[in-house]
N, C-alpha and C positions, 0 to 999 in steps of 0.2 A: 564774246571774245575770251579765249583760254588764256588763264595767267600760270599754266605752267609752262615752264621754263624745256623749250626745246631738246637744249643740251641733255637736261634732268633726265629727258624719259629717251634718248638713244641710252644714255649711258645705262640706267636701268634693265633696257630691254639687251644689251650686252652680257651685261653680268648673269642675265639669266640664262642665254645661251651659252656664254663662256662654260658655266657648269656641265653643260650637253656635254662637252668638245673634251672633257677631261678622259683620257685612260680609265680612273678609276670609277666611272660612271657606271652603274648598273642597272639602271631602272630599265624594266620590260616595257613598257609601255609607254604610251605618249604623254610626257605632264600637261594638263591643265593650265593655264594662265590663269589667276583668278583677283578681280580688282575690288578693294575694298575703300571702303571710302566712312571716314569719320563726320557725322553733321555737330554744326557749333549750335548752338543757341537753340536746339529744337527739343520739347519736350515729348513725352505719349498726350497730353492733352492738345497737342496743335493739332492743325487738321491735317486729315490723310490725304496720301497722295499714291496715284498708281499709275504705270504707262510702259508703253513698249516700244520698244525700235530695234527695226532689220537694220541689222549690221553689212559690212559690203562679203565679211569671209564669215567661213562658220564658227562658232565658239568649242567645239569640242568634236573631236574627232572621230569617237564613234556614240551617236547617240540613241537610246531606249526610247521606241515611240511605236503606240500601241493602237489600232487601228481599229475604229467602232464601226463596221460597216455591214451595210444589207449586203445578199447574196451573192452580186457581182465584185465588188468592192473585198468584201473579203476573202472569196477565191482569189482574185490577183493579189492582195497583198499574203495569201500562204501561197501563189507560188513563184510570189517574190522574197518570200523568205523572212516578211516579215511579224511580227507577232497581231494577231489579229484577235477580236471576239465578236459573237454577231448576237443578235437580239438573244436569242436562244438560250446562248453562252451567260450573259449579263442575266436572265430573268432566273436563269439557275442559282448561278453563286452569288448577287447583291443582293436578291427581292425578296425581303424580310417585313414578316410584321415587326420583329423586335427591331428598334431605333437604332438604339445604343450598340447590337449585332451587329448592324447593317453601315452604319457610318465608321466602325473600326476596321471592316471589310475593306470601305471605299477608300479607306485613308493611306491602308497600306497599299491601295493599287496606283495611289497619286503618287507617293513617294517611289513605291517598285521603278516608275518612267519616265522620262524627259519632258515627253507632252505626248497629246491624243492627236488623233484625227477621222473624222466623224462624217460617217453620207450626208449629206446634206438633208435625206428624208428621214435620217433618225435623231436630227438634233434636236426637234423638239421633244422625242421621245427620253432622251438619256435621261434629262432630268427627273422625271418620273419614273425610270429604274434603280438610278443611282443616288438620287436625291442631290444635293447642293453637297456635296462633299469633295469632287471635282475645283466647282468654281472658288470654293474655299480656299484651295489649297493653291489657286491661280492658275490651273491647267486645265480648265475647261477648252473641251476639245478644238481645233480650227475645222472650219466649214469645207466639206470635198466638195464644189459643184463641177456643174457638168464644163468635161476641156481641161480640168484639173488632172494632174497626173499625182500616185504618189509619192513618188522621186519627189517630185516638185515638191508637196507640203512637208515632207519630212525635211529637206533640206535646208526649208524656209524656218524653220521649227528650232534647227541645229544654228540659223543665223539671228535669232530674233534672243532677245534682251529687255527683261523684265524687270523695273526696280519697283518696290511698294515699302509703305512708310505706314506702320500699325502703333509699333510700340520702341522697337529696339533703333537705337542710335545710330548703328552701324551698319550697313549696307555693302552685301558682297555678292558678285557674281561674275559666272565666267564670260572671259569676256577674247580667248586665243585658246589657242595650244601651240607646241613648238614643231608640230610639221610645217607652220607658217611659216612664211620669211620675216625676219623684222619691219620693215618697213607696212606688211599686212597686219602686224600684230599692233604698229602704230596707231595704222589709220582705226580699226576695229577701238583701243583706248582711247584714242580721242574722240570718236562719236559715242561711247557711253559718256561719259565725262561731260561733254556738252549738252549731251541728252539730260541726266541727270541735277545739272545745274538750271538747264529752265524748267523743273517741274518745283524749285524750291522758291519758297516764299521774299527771299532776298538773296538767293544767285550765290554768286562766289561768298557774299558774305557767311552763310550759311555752309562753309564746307569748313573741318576741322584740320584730316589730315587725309593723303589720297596715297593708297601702294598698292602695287603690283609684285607677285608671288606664285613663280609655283608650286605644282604640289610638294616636291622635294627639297624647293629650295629655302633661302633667307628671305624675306621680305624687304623689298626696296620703296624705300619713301621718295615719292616724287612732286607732292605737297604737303607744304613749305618749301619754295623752291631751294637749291643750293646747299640739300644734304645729300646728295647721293656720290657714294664714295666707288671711284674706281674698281673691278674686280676680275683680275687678268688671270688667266688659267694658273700661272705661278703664286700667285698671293692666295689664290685657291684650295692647291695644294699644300701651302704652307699651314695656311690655317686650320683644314683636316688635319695635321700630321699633330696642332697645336692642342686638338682638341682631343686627339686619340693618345697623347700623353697626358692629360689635365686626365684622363680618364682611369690613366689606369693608373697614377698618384693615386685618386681616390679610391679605388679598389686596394692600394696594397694600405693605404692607411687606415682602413675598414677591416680589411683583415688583420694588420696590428692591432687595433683596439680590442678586438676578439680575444684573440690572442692573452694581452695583458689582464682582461679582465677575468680568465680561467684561475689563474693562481689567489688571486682577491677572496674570489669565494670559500676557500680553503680554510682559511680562519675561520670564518664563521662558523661553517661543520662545527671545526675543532671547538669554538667556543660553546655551539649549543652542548656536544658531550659533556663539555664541562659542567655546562648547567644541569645537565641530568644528572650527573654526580654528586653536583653539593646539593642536589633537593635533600637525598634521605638523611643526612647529615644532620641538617637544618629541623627536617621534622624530629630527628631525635633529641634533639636538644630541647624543643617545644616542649614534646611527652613528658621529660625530665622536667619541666620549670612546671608545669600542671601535676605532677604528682604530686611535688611536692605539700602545696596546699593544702591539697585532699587526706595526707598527713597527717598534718597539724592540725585540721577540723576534725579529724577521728579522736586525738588524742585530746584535744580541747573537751569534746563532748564526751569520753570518759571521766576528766578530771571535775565535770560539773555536776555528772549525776553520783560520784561519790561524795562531793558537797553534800549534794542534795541528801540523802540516805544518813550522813553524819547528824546533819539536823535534826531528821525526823525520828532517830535513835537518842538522841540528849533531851529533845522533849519529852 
């Protein structure tokens, strides 16, 4: 049973559209939805947890997904236009005696793509090209068998939703984008959310805080219920307009500090010249108190050896 509060995530999924619907909107492209969620009481030492669920729309609107297939399989997916590699391809650029080479290869081709999808007669072979660097990274490919199209697995790929629990507390993934309607983008956060609550060890109790964000915008918290604050196209704009003065206060009082601090340094100059001035001053006075001395020890030691000669002349 979801204990958040209905109201909470219309009003949420409003304010993030509102932003769309502004004049001053510019983003090229489609934002992202993306849902995060705080866990209470879970440490790196508890036990892991990993799982997945097809969602009923896709999560992102155009998705990277890279196609590992024998002969027939990747002829259709190049002249479907999609990125393909075929054995060939893989034993060229992974298939390394060096380790350490070869797993920094595979890591950056996990990260380059959304997900794989794999003939079903090379799945047992990938492993053995690419080594475990795939499943690492949770993107081991999904299985093409036969009657499978790949429209089908790519789509299926762009609706599915992974959570896993290693070490970090915080858990985030896409979970809309705003080509959806709201009510799509509902039902899509309410089945992660419930998804993600029965893979924890005590359920709701185990959740900290829950928001939804997209790429451009503010983050709206929708657990704990009965914070999320209204955000109509006009309080929208106010608030840019608040925030593009807050901005440029700080710039002119950045450039004032500048400013004031140029004359400051002036003294100083002026003070070191000074200091080089009374140096030879000072050292003159020095030479003058040490000659002196030297003086009086000359003149001492004249007056002692005519002493001396006086004696030696009376004896």
């Amino acid at each position: 049973m979801s204990k958040i509060s209905g109201d909470d995530l219309e009003i949420a999924i409003q304010n993030i559209y509102a932003r769309k619907n502004l004049k001053s909107y510019k983003y090229k492209g489609v934002e992202t939805v993306d849902l995060q969620i705080k866990l209470r009481n879970y440490t790196p030492k508890d036990p892991r947890f990993s799982g997945s669920v097809k969602l009923q729309y896709e999560t992102r609107k155009n998705v990277k997904v890279c196609i590992l297939g024998n002969k027939k399989d990747y002829d259709e997916a190049v002249s479907k236009k999609y990125e393909a590699m075929s054995v060939e391809d893989m034993e060229k650029a992974y298939k390394s005696k060096d380790k350490k080479l070869k797993n920094k290869k595979v890591k950056k081709l996990a990260e380059k793509y959304t997900g794989f999808v794999a003939s079903a007669s090379l799945i047992s072979k990938i492993p053995r090209i690419l080594g475990p660097g795939l499943s690492k990274a949770g993107k081991f490919p999904a299985v093409m068998d036969q009657g499978d199209t790949i429209d089908d697995k790519v789509s299926e790929i762009a609706k599915t939703v992974k959570f896993q629990f290693k070490k970090e507390v915080c858990i985030g993934t896409a979970v809309g984008h705003l080509d959806l309607k709201p009510d799509q983008l509902k039902t899509n956060i309410n089945t992660c959310i419930n998804f993600l609550v029965s893979l924890l060890k005590k359920n709701w109790q185990n959740i900290g805080t829950i928001t939804i964000k997209s790429n451009q915008g503010r983050p709206q918290t929708i657990f704990p219920p009965a914070s999320v604050e209204v955000q109509d196209e006009a309080a929208l704009t106010r608030r840019k307009a608040l925030e593009k003065k807050k901005a440029q206060k700080e710039r002119a009082q950045k450039k004032g500090e500048k400013k004031e601090e140029k004359p400051k340094a002036e003294p100083k100059a002026e003070a070191k010249t000074e200091a080089k001035t009374e140096k030879p001053k000072a050292e003159g006075k020095t030479e003058t108190k040490t000659d002196k001395p030297k003086a009086e020890a000359k003149s001492d030691s004249k007056t002692t050896g005519a002493k001396v000669q006086g004696k030696t002349k009376g004896k």
